[in-house]
C-alpha positions in Angstrom: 4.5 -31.2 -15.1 0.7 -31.2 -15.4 -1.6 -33.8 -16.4 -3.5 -33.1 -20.1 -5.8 -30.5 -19.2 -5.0 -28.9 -15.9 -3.7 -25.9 -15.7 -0.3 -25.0 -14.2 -0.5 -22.5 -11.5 0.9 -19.0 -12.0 4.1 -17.9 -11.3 6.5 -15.6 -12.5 9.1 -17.9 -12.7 8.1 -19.1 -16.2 7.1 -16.0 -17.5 8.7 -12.8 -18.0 7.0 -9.5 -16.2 7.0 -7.7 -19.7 4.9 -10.7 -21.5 2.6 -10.8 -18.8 1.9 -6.9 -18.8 2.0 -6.4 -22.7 4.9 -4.6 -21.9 3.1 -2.0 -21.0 4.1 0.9 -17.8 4.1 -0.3 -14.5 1.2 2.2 -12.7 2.3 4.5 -9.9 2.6 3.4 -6.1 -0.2 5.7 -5.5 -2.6 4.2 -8.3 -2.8 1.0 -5.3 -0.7 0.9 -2.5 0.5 -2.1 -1.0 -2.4 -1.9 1.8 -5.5 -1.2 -0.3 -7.9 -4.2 0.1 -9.5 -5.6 -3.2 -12.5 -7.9 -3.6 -14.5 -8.9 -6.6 -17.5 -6.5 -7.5 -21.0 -8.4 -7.1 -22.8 -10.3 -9.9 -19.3 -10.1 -12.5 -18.5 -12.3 -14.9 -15.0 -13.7 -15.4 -13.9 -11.5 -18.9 -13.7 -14.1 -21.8 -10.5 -15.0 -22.8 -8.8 -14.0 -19.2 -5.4 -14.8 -19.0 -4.5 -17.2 -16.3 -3.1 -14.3 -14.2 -6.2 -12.6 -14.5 -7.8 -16.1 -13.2 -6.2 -16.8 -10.4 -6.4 -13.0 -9.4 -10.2 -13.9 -9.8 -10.3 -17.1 -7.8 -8.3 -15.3 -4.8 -10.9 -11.8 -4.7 -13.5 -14.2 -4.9 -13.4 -15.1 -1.2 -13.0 -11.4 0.2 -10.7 -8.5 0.8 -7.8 -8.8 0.4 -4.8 -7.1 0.1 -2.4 -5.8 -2.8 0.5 -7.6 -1.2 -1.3 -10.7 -0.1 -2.5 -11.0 -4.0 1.0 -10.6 -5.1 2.1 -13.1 -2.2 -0.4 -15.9 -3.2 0.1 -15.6 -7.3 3.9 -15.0 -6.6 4.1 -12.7 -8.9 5.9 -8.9 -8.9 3.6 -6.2 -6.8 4.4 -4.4 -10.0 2.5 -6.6 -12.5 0.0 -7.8 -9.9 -1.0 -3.6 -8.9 -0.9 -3.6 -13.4 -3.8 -6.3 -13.2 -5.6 -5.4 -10.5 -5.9 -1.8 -11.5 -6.7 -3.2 -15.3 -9.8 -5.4 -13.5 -10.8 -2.3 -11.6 -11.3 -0.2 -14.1 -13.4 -2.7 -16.0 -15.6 -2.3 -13.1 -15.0 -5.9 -12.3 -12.8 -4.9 -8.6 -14.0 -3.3 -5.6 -11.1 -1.2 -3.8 -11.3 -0.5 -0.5 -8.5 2.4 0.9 -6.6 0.7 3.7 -7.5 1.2 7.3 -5.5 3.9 9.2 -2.5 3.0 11.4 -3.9 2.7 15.0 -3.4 5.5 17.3 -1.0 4.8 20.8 -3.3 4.5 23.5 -2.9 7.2 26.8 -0.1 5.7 28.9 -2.0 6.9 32.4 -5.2 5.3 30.7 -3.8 2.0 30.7 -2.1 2.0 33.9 -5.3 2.9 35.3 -7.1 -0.3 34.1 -4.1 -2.3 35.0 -3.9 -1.2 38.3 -8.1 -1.7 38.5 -7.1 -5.6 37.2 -4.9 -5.9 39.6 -6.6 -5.1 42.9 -9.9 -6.4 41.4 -8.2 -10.4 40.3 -5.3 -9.8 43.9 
C-alpha cells in the first residue's frame, strides 16, 4: 500500500494489457525488435497528462540506451504493450531509436592460435 500521494510503481499485475493500450493492436515485431536501443530525444518535455506507464518509461530512457527488453524487464510489463508505448513516444518525436548492433563475427581460428602461441613463449 502507498502512503497519500506517492505513486505506486507500474506493473502489469494490477492492470490489464487491454486498459493500458486502449485496446488498441499490438504493433509488429518489426516496428521494434527486442534489441533496438531507445533513449529520450534531447530538450523533451514529459506530455501532459502521461500515464504512469508512459512515466516510468520516461524516468528509465532518461539515463541512456536502452533496450526494448530491458524497458519491458524494469516496468514489468508485456514486450507487447511496452513496444505499443515506446513506438507511441517515438512517433511524438519524444524517443530516439537506435537499430541494434550486429551479432559479432567468429574470429579466424589460426588467428587466435597465433597470438596464443605468441603469449605463451613471450609470458614461458
Amino acid at each position: 500500500m502507498t502512503a497519500h500521494g506517492e505513486e505506486a510503481p507500474v506493473s502489469s499485475e494490477l492492470v490489464r494489457s487491454y486498459v493500458i493500450t486502449g485496446g488498441r493492436q499490438l504493433p509488429s515485431a518489426d516496428a521494434l525488435s527486442l534489441h533496438t536501443l531507445v533513449t529520450l530525444a534531447p530538450d523533451r518535455q514529459l506530455p501532459l497528462n502521461a500515464k504512469p506507464e508512459v512515466r516510468a518509461i520516461w524516468e528509465l530512457c532518461a539515463g541512456g540506451y536502452l533496450s526494448v527488453a530491458e524497458v519491458a524487464a524494469y516496468l514489468s510489463l508485456p514486450v507487447g504493450v511496452t513496444r505499443l508505448l515506446l513506438t507511441d513516444l517515438a512517433d511524438q518525436g519524444h524517443l530516439l531509436r537506435r537499430a541494434a548492433p550486429p551479432p559479432a563475427q567468429a574470429a579466424d581460428r589460426a588467428l587466435i592460435e597465433k597470438v596464443l602461441h605468441g603469449l605463451q613463449t613471450r609470458l614461458a
